[in-house]
N, C-alpha and C positions, 0 to 999 in steps of 0.2 A: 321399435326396430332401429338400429345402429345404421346410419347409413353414412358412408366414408365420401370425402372429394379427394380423391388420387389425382394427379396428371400425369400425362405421359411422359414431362419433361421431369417429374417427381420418380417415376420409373427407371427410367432412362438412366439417368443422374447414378442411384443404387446401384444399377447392375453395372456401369463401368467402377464404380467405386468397389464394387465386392468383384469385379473379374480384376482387376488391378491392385488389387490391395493400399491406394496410396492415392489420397485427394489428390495429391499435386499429379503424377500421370495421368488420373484419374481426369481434372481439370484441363490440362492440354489438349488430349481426346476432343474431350467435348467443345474447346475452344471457348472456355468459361475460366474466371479467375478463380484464384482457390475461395477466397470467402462465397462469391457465387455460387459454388457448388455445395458447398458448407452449411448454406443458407439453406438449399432445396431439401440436402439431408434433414439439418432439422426440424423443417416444415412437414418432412414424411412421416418422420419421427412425432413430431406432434400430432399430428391429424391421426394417426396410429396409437398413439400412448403407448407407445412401444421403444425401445434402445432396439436400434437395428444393427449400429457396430460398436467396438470396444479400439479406443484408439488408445497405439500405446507413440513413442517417441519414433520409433521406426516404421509402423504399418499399420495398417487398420483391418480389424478383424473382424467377421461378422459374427453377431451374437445367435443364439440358438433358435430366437425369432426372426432376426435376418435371415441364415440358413433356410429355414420356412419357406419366406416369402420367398428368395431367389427364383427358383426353379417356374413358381409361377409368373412371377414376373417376366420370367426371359419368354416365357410363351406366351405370354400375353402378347407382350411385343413383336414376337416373330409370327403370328396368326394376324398382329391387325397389320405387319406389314402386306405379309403375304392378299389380304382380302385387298390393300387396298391396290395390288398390281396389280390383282386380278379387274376389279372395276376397272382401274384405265387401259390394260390392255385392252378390255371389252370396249369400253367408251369413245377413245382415239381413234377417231378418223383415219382411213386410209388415206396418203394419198394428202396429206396434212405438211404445212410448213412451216417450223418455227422458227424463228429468225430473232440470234442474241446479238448483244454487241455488246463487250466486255476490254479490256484492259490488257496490252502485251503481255505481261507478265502473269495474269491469269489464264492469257489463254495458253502459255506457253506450260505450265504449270499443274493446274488443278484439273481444267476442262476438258483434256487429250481425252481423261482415264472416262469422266464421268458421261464423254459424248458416245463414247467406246461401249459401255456399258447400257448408256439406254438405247442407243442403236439397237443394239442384242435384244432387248425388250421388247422393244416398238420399231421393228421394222421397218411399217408403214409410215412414220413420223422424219420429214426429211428436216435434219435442222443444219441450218446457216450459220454461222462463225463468222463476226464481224470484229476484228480485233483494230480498236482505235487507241487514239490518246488516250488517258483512263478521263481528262475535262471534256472530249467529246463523246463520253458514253451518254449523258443524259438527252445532248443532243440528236443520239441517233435513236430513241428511243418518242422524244418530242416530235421529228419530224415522219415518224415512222417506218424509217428505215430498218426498225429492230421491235419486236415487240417486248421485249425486256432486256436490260440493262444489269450486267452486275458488274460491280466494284466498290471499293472502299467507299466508306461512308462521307457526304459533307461535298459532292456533287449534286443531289437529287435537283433542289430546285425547291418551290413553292410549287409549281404546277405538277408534280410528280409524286407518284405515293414510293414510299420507299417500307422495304421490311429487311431484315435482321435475318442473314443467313447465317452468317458465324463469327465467334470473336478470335481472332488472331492477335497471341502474343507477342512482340516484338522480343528478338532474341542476339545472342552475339553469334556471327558467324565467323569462323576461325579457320584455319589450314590444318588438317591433322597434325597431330605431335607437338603441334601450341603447347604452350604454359595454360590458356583458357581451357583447351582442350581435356587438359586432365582435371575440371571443377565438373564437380555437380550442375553448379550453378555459377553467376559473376551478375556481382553486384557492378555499379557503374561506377563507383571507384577502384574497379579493378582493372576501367579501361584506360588509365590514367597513364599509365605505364607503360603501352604500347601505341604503334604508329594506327591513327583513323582512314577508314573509307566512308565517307559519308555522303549520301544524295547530297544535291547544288540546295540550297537556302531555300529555291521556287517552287521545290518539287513539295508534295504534301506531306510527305513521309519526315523531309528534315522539320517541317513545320510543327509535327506531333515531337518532335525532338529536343525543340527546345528549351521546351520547360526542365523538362528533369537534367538537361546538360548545364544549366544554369547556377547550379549549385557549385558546379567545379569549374565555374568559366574562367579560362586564361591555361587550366592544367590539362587538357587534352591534347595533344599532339598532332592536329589533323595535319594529314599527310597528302590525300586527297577528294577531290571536291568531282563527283560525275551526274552525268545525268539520268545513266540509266543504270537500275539495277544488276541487272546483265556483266555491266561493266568492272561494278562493285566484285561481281562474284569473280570475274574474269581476275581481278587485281588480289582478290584473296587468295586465288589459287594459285598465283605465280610467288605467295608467301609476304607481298610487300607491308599487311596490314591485314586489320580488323575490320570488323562493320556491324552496325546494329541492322538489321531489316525484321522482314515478319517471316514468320517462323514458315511458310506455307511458299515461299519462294526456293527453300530447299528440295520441294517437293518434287524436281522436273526433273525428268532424267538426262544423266549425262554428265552431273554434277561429280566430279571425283575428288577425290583430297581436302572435301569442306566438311566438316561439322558444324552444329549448332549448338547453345549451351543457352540454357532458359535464362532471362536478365533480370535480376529482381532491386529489390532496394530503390527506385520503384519499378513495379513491374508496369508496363505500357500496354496497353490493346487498343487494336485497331478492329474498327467491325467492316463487314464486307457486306451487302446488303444488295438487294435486287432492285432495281425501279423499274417501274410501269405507269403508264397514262388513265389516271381515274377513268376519265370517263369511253373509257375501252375492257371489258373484261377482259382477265386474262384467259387465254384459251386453254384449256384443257392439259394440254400438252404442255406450257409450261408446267403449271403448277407439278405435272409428273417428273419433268424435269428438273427441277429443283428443290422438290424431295430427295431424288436421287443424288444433289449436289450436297447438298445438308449431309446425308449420310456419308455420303466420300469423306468431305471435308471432316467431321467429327472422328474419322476414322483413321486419316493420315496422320500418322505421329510425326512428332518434329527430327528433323533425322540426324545421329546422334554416331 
């Protein structure tokens, strides 16, 4: 008997690559680099002994055996989500508190839509919003002011277990009707030539920055130096510059006149990761609750 090891991240991976036609949106989505995702394809592909797509220079197409699989894949996936809300709606406590603590800019961001959403699900489930420094998430997760913590990666700590909710690209963000704006893409010699907004040197985000600025150091134009992202965005939309952030700060509403333009040559990710105290399980409710994040996040494109 032939017995197959599929994953669902093997799944998953396929069916945004055959509903999108194109590893690279395909890869955004998922909040995965393109080789990452390239990778799972193959891996499917192997474990299958099967070509599941036909790539040509423009798109990717599915083969006559991908077409096949699709359909059941998409239901595979949509039955084991559906079982698995059903188990936590059943499971979750009434009457239940879950209490995050997270990062300005995520709570400003990503967590509006995805607190909105499990509301609606779980009801019974009151959750807390603790929006701090993004250096004192770990701490309020330590002292137990929060039962989990999410934010970029490289806070957790040694006393803290950390997981992998999503990778976020770093990207340029521009004023509509830019010169960036009319690129697919922009490599970082192509920031060379316009005025910089760049976080302050202290913050994490310029720290993931300086390696690949390095290459062109002395030829960038910074124009300004802030502390918050916010402000970044504030000074792009009044037209004075550029700025590199992650791609998932676009996401907030209210943002008007910005685009984003994916950064490659190299391309940068930041992961964003949940932490929790080992020796605390996590209760129920989170873990439903950041399923729910996973899937927002995988789901918001970088906006364009």
């Amino acid at each position: 008997m032939l017995h197959t090891h599929l994953t669902l991240r093997q799944l998953r991976a396929f069916c945004f690559v055959a509903q999108e036609q194109s590893m690279t949106r395909a890869a955004e989505k998922l909040f995965l680099t393109t080789s990452a995702l390239s990778m799972l394809i193959r891996s499917l592909e192997e474990e299958l002994g099967l070509r599941l797509f036909e790539r040509t220079t423009r798109r990717v197409m599915l083969t006559d055996a991908g077409s096949e699989l699709l359909p059941t894949a998409l239901r595979t996936l949509d039955q084991l989500d559906s079982t698995v809300r059903l188990l936590q709606a059943t499971h979750l406590k009434q009457g239940e508190v879950l209490k995050i603590a997270t990062s300005p800019l995520l709570a400003a961001s990503l967590m509006p839509t995805v607190m909105s959403q499990f509301r609606s699900e779980f009801p019974g489930v009151r959750v807390e919003l603790l929006d701090v420094p993004v250096a004192d998430v770990a701490e309020a997760v330590r002292s137990g002011q929060a039962d989990i913590g999410v934010c970029t990666s490289g806070q957790e700590g040694r006393d803290l277990k950390s997981e992998v909710i999503f990778q976020d690209a770093l990207c340029v963000a521009c004023p509509e009707g830019h010169a960036l704006a009319a690129m697919d893409s922009v490599e970082w010699s192509d920031l060379v030539e316009f005025p910089l907004i760049l976080l302050k040197p202290s913050t994490g985000l310029r720290n993931l920055l300086e390696k690949p600025m390095q290459r062109w150091a002395g030829q960038f134009r910074l124009e300004y130096e802030v502390a918050n992202i916010h402000t970044a965005l504030g000074l792009i939309g009044a037209g004075l510059g550029v700025s590199v952030l992650p791609a998932y700060s676009l996401a907030r509403a209210g943002i008007q006149g910005i685009v984003a333009r994916p950064l490659t040559n190299p391309q940068v990710i930041r992961e964003v990761v949940t932490l929790y105290a080992p020796s605390k399980p996590l209760p129920s409710s989170a873990e439903a609750f950041l399923n729910r994040f996973k899937k927002f996040a995988a789901q918001t494109p970088m906006r364009t």
